[in-house]
PDB file of N, CA, C, O and CB in Angstrom:
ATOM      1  N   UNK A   1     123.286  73.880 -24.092  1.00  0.00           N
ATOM      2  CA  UNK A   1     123.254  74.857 -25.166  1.00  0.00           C
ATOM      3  C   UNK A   1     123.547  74.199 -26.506  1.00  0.00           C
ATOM      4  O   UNK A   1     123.173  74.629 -27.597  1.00  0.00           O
ATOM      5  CB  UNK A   1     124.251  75.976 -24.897  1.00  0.00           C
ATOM      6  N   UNK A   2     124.256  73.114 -26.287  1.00  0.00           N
ATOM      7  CA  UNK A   2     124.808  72.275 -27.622  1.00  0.00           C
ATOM      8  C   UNK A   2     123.347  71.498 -28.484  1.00  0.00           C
ATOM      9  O   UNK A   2     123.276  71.039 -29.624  1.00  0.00           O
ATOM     10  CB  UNK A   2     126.095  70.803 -26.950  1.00  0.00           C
ATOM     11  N   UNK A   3     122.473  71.581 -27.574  1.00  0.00           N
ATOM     12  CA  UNK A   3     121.437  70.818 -27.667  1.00  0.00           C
ATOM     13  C   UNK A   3     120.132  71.634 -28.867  1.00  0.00           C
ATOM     14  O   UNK A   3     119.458  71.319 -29.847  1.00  0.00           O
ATOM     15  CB  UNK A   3     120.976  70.596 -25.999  1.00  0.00           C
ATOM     16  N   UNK A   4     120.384  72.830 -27.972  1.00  0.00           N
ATOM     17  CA  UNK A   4     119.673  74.062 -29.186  1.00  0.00           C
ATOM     18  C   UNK A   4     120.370  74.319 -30.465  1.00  0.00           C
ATOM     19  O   UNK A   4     119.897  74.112 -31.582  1.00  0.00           O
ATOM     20  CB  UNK A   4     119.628  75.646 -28.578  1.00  0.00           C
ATOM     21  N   UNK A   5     120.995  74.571 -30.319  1.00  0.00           N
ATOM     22  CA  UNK A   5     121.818  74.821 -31.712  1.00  0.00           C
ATOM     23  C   UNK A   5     121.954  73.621 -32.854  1.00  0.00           C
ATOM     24  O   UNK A   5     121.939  73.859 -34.062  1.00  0.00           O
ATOM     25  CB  UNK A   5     123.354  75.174 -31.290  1.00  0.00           C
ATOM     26  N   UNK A   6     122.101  72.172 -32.226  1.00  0.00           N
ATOM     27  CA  UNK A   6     121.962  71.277 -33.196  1.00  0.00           C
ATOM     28  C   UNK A   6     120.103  71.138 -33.426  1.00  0.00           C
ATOM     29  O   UNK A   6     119.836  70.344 -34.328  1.00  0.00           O
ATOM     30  CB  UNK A   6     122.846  69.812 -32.666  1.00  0.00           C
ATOM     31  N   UNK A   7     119.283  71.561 -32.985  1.00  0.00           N
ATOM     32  CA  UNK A   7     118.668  71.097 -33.356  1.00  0.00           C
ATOM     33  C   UNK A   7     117.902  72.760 -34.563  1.00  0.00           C
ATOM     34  O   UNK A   7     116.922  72.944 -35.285  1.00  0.00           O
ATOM     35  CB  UNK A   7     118.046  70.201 -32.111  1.00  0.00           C
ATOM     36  N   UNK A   8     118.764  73.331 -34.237  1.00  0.00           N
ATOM     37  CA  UNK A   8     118.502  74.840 -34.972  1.00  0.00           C
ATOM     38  C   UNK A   8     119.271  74.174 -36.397  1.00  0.00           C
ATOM     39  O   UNK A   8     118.857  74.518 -37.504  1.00  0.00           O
ATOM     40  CB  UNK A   8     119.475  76.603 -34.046  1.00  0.00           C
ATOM     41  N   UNK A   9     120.110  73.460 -36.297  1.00  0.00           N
ATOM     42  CA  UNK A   9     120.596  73.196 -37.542  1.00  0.00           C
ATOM     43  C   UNK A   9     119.837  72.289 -38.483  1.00  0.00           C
ATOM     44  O   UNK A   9     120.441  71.782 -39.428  1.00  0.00           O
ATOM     45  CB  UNK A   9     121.797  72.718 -37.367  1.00  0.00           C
ATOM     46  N   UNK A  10     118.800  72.096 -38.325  1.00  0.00           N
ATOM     47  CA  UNK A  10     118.024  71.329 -38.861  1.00  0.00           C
ATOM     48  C   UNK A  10     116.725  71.583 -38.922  1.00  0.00           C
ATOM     49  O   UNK A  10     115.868  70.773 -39.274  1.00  0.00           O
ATOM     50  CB  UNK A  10     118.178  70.380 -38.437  1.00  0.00           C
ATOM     51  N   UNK A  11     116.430  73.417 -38.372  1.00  0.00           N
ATOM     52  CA  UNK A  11     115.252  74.386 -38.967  1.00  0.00           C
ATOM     53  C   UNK A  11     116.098  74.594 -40.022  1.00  0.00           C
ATOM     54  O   UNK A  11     115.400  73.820 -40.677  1.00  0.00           O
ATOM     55  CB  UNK A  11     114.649  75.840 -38.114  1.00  0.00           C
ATOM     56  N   UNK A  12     117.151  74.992 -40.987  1.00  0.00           N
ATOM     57  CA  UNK A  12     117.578  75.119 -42.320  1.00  0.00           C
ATOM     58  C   UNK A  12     116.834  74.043 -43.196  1.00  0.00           C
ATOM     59  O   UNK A  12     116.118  74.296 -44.165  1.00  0.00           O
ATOM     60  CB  UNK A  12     119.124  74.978 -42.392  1.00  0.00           C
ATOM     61  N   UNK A  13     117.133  72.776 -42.680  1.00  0.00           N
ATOM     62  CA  UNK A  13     116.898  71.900 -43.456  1.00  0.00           C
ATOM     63  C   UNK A  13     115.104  72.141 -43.958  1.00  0.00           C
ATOM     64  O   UNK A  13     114.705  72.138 -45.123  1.00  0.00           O
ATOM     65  CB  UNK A  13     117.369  70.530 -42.676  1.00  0.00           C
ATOM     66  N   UNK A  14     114.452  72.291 -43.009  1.00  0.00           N
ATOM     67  CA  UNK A  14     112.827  72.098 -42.825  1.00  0.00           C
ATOM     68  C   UNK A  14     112.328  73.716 -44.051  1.00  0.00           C
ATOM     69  O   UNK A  14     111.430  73.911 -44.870  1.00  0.00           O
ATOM     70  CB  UNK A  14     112.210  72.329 -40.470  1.00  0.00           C
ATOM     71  N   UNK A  15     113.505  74.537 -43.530  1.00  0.00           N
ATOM     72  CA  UNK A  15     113.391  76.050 -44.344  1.00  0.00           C
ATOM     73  C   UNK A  15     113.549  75.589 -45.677  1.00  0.00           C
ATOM     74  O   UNK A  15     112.489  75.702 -46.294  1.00  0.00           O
ATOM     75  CB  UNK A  15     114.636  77.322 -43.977  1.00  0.00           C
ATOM     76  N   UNK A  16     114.559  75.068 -46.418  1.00  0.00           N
ATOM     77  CA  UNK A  16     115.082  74.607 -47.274  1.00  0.00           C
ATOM     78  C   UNK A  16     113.833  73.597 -48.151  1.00  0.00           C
ATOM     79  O   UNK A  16     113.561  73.881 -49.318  1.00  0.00           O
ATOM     80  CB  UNK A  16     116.322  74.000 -46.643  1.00  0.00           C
ATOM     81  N   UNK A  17     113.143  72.419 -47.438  1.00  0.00           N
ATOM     82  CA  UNK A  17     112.131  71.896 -47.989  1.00  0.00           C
ATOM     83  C   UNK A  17     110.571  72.600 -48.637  1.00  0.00           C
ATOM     84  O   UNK A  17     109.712  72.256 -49.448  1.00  0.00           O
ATOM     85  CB  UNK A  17     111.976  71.100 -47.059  1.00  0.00           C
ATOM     86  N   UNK A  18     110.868  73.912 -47.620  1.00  0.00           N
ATOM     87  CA  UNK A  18     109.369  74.402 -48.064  1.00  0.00           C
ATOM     88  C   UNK A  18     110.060  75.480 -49.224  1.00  0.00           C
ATOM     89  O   UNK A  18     109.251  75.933 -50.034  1.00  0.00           O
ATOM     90  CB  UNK A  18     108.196  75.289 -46.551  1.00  0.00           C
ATOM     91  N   UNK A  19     111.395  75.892 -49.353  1.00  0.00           N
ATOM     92  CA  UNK A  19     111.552  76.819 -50.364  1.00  0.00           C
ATOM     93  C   UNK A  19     111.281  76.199 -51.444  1.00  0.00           C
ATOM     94  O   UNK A  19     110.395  76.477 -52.253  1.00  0.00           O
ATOM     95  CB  UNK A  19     112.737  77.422 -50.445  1.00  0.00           C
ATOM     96  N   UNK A  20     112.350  74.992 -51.493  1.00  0.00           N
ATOM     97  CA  UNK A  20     111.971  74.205 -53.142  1.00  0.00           C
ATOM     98  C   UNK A  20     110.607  73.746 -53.121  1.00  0.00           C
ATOM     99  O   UNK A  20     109.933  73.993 -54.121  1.00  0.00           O
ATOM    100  CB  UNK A  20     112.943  72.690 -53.566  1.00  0.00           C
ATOM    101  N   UNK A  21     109.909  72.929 -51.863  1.00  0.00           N
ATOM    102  CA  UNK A  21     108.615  72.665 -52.323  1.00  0.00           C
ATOM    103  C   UNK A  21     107.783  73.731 -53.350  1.00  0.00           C
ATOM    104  O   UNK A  21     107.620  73.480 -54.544  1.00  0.00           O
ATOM    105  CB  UNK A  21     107.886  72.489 -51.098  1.00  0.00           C
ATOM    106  N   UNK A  22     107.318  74.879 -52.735  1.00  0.00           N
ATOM    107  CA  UNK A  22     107.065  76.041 -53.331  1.00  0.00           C
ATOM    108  C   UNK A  22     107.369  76.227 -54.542  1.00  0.00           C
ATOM    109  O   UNK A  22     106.569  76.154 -55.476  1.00  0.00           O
ATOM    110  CB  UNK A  22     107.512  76.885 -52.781  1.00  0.00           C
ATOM    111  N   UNK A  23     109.003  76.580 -54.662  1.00  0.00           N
ATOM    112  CA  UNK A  23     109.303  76.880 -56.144  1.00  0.00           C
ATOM    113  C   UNK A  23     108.729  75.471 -56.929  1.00  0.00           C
ATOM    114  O   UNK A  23     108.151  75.691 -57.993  1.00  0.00           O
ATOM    115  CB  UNK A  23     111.137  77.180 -56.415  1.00  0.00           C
ATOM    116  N   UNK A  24     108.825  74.247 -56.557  1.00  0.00           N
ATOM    117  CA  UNK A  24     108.061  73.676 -57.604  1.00  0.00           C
ATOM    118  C   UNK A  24     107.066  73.828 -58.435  1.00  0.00           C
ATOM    119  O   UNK A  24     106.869  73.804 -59.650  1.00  0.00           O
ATOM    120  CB  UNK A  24     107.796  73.032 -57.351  1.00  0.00           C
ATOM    121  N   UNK A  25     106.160  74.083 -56.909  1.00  0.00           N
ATOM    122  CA  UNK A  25     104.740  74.404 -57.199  1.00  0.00           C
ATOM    123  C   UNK A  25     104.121  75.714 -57.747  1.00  0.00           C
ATOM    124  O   UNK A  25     102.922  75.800 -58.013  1.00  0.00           O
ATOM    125  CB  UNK A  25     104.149  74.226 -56.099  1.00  0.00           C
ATOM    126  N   UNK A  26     105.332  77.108 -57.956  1.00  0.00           N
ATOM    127  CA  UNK A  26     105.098  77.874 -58.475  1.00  0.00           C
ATOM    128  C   UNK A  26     105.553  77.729 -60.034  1.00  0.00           C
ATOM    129  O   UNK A  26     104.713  78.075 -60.865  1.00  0.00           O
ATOM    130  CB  UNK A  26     105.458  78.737 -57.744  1.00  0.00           C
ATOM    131  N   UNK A  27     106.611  77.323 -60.429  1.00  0.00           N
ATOM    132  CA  UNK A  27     107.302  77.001 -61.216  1.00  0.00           C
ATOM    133  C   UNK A  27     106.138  77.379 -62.985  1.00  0.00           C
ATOM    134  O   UNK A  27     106.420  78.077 -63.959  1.00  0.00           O
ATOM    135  CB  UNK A  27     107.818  75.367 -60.640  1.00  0.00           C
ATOM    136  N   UNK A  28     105.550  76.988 -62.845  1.00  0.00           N
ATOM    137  CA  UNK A  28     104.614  77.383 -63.584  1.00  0.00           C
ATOM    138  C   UNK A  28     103.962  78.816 -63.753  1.00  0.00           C
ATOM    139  O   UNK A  28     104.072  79.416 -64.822  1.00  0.00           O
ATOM    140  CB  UNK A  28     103.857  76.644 -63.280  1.00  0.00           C
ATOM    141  N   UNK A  29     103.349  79.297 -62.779  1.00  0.00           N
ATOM    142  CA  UNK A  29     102.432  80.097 -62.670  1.00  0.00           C
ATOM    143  C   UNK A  29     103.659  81.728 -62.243  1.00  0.00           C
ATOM    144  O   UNK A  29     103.297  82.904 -62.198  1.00  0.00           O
ATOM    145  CB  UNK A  29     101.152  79.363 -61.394  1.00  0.00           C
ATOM    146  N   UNK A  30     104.814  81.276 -62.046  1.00  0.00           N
ATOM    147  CA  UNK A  30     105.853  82.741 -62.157  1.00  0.00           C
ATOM    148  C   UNK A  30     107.365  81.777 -62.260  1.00  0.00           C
ATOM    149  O   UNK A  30     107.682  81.127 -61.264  1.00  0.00           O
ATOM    150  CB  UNK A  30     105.776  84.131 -60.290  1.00  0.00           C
ATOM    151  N   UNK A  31     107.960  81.748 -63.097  1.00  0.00           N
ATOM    152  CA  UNK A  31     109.290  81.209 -63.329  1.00  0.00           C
ATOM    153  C   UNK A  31     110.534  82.145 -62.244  1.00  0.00           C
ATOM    154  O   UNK A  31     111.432  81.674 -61.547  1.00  0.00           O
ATOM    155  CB  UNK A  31     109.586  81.405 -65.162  1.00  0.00           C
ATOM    156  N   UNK A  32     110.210  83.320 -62.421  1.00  0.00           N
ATOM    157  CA  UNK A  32     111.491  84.549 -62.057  1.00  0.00           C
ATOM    158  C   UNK A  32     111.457  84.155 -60.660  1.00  0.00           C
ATOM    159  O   UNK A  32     112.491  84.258 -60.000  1.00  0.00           O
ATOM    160  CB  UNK A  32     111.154  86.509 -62.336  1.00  0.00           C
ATOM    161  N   UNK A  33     110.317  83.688 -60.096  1.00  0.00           N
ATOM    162  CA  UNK A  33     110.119  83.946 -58.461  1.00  0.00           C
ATOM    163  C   UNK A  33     110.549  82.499 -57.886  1.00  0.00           C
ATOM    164  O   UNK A  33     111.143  82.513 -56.808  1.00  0.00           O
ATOM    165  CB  UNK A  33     108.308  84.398 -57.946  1.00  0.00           C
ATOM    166  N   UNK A  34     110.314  81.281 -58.487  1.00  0.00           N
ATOM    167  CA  UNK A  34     110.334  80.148 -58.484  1.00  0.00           C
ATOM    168  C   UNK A  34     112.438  80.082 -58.662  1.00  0.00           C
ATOM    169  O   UNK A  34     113.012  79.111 -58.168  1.00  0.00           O
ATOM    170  CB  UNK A  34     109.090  79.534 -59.774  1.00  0.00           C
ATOM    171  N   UNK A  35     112.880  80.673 -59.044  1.00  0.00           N
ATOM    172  CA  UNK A  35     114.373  80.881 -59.334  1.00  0.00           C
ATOM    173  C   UNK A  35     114.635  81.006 -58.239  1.00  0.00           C
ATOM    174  O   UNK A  35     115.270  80.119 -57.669  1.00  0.00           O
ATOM    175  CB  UNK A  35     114.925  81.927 -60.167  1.00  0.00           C
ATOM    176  N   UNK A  36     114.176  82.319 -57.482  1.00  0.00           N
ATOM    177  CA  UNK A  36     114.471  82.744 -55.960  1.00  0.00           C
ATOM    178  C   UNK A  36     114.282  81.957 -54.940  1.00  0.00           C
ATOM    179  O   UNK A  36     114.988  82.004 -53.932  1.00  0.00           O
ATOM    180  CB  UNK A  36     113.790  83.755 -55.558  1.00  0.00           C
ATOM    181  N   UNK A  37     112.915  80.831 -55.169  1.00  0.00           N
ATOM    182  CA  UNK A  37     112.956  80.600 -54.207  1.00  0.00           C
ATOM    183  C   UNK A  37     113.966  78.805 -54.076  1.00  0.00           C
ATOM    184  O   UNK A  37     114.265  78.194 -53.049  1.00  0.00           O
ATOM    185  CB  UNK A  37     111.443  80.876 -53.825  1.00  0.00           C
ATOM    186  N   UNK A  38     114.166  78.535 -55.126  1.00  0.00           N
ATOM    187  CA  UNK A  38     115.697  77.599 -55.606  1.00  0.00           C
ATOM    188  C   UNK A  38     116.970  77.541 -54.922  1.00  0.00           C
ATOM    189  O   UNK A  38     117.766  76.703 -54.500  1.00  0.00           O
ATOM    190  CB  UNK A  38     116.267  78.064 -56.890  1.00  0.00           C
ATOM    191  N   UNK A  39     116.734  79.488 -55.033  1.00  0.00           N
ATOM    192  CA  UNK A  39     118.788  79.448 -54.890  1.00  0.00           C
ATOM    193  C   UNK A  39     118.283  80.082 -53.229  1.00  0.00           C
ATOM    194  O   UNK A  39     119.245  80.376 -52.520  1.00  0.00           O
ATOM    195  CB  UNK A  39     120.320  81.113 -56.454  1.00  0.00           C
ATOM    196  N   UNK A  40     116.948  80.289 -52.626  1.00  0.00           N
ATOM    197  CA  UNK A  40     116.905  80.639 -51.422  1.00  0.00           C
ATOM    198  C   UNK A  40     116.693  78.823 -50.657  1.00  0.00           C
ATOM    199  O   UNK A  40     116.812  78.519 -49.470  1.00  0.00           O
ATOM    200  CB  UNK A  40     115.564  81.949 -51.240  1.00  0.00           C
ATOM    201  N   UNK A  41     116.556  78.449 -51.136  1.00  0.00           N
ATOM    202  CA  UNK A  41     116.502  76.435 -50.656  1.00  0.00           C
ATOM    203  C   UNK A  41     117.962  75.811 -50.516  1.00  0.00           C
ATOM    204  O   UNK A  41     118.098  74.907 -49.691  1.00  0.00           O
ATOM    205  CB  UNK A  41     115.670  75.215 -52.193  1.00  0.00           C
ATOM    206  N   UNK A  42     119.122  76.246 -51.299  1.00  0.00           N
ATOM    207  CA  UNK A  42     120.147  76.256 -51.701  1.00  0.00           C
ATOM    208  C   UNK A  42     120.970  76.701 -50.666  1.00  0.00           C
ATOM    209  O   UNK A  42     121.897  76.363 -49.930  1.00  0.00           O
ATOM    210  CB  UNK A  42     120.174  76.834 -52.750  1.00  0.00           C
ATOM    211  N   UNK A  43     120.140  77.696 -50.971  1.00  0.00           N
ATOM    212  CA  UNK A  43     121.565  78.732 -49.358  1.00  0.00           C
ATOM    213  C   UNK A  43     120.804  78.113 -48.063  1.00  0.00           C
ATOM    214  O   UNK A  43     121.484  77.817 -47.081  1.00  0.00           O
ATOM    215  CB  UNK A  43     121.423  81.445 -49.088  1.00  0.00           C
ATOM    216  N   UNK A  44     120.193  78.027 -48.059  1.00  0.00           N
ATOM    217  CA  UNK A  44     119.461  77.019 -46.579  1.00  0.00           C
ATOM    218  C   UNK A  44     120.466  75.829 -46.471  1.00  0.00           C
ATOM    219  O   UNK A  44     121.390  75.717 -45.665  1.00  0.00           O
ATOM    220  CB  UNK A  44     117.540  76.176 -46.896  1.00  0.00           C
ATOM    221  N   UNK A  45     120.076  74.939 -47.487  1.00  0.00           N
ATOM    222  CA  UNK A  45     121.488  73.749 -47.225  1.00  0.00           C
ATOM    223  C   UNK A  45     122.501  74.032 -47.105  1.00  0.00           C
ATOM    224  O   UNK A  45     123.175  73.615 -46.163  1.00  0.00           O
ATOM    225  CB  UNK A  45     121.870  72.863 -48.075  1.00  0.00           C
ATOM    226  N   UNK A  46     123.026  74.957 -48.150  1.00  0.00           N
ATOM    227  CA  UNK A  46     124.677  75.605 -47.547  1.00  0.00           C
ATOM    228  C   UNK A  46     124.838  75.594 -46.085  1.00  0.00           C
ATOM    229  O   UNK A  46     125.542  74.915 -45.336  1.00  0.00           O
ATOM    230  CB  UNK A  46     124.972  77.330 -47.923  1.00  0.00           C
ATOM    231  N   UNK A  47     123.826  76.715 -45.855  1.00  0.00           N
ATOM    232  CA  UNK A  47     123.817  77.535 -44.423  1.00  0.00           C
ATOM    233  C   UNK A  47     123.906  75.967 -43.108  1.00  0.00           C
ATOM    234  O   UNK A  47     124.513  75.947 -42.037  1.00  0.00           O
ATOM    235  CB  UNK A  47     121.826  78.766 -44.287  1.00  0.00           C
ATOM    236  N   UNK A  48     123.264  75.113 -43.595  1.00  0.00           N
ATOM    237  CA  UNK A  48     123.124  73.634 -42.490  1.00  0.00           C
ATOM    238  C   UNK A  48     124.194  73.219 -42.499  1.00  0.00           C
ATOM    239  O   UNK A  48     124.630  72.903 -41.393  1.00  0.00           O
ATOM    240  CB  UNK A  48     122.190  72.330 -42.813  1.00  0.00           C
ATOM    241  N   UNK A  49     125.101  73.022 -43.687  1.00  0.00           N
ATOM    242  CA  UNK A  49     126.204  72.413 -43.862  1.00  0.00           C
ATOM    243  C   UNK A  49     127.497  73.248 -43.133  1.00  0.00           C
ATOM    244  O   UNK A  49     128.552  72.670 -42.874  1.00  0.00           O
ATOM    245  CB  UNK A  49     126.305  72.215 -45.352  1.00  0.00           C
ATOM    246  N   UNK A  50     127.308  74.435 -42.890  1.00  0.00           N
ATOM    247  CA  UNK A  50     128.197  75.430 -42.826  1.00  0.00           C
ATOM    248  C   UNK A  50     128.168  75.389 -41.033  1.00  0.00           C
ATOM    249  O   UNK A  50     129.164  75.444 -40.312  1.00  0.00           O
ATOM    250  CB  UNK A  50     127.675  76.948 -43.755  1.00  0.00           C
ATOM    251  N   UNK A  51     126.719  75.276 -40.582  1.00  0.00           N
ATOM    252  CA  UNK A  51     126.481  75.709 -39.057  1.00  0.00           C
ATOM    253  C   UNK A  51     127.224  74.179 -38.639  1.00  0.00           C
ATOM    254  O   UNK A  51     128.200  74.038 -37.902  1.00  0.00           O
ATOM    255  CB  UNK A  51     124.480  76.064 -38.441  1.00  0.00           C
ATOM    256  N   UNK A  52     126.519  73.196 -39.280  1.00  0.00           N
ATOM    257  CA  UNK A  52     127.259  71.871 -38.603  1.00  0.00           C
ATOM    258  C   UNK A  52     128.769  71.563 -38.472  1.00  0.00           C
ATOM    259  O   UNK A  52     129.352  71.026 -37.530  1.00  0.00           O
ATOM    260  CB  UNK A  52     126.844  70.746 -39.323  1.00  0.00           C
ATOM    261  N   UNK A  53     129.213  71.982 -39.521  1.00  0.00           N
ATOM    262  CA  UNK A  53     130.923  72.163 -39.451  1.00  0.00           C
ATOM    263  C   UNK A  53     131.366  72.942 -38.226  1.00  0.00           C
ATOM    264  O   UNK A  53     132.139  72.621 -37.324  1.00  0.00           O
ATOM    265  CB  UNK A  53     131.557  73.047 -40.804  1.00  0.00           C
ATOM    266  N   UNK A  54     130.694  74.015 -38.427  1.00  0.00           N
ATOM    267  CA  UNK A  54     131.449  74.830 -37.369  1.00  0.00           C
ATOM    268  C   UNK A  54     130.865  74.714 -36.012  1.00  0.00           C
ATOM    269  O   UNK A  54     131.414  75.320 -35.092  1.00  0.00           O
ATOM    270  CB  UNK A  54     131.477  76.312 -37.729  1.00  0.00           C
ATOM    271  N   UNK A  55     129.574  73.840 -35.744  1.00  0.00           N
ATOM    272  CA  UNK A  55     129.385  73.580 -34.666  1.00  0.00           C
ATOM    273  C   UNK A  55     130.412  72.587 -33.442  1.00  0.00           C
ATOM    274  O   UNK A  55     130.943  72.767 -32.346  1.00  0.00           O
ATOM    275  CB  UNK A  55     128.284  73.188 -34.981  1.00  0.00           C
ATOM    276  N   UNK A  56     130.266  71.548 -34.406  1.00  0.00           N
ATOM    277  CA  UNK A  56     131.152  70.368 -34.258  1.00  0.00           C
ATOM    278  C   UNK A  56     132.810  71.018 -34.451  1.00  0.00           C
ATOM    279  O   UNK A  56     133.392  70.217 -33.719  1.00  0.00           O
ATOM    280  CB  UNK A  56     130.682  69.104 -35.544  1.00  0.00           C
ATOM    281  N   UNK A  57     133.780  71.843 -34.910  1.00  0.00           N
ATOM    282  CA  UNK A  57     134.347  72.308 -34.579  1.00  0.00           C
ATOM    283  C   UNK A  57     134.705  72.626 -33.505  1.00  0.00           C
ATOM    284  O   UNK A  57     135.682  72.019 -33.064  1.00  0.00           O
ATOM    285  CB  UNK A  57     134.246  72.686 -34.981  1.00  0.00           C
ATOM    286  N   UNK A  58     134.044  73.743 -32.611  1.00  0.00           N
ATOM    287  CA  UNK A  58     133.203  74.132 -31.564  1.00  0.00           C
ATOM    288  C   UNK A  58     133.268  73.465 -30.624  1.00  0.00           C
ATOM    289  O   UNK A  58     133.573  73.976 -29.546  1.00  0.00           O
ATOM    290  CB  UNK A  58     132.071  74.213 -31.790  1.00  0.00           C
ATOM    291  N   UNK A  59     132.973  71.969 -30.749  1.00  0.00           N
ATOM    292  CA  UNK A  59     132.650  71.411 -29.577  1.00  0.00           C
ATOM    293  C   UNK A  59     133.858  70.479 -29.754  1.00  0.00           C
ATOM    294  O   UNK A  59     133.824  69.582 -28.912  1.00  0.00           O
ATOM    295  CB  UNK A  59     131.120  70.805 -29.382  1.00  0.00           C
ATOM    296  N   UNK A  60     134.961  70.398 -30.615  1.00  0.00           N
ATOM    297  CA  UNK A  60     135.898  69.949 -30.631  1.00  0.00           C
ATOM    298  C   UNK A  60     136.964  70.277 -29.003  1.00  0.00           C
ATOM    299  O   UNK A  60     137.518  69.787 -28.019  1.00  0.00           O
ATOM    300  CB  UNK A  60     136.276  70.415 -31.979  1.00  0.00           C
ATOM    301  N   UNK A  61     136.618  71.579 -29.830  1.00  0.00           N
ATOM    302  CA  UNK A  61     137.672  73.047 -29.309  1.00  0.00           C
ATOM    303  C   UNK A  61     137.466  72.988 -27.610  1.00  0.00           C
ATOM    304  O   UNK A  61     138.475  73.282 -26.969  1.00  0.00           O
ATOM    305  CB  UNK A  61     136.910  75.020 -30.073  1.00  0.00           C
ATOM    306  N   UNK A  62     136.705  72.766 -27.125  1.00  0.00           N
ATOM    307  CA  UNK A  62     135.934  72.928 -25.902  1.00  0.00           C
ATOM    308  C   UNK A  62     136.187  71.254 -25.183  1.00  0.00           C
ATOM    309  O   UNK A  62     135.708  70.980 -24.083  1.00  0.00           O
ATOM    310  CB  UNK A  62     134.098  73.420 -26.324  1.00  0.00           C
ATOM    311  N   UNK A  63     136.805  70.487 -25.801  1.00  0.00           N
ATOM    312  CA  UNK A  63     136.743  69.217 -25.202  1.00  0.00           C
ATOM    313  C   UNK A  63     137.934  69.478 -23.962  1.00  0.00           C
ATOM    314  O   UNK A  63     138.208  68.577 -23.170  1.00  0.00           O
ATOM    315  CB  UNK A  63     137.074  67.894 -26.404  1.00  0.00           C
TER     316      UNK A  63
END
């Protein structure tokens, strides 16, 4: 099960690349939306950084 979840932690990351990719590439053609999709790339890395802590926690706890 440890096996799914780390590797779920690193669909954020892949989520995270296509948000900013995007907002780059919109960046032009709508600014307001290109914002969203920034701070939605943002909370993706948070969210990776956040699952890995507490994964590894987790599997501390369980040793």
């Amino acid at each position: 099960m440890s096996k799914f979840f780390k590797y779920f932690e690193y669909a954020y990351i892949v989520f995270a690349l296509i948000f900013i990719g995007t907002a780059i590439y919109e960046y032009n053609i709508s600014p307001n939306r290109s914002y969203m999709l920034f701070a939605m790339g943002i909370v993706a890395i948070l969210m990776f950084f956040f699952k890995r802590r507490f994964r590894r926690r987790f599997e501390e706890r369980n040793k």
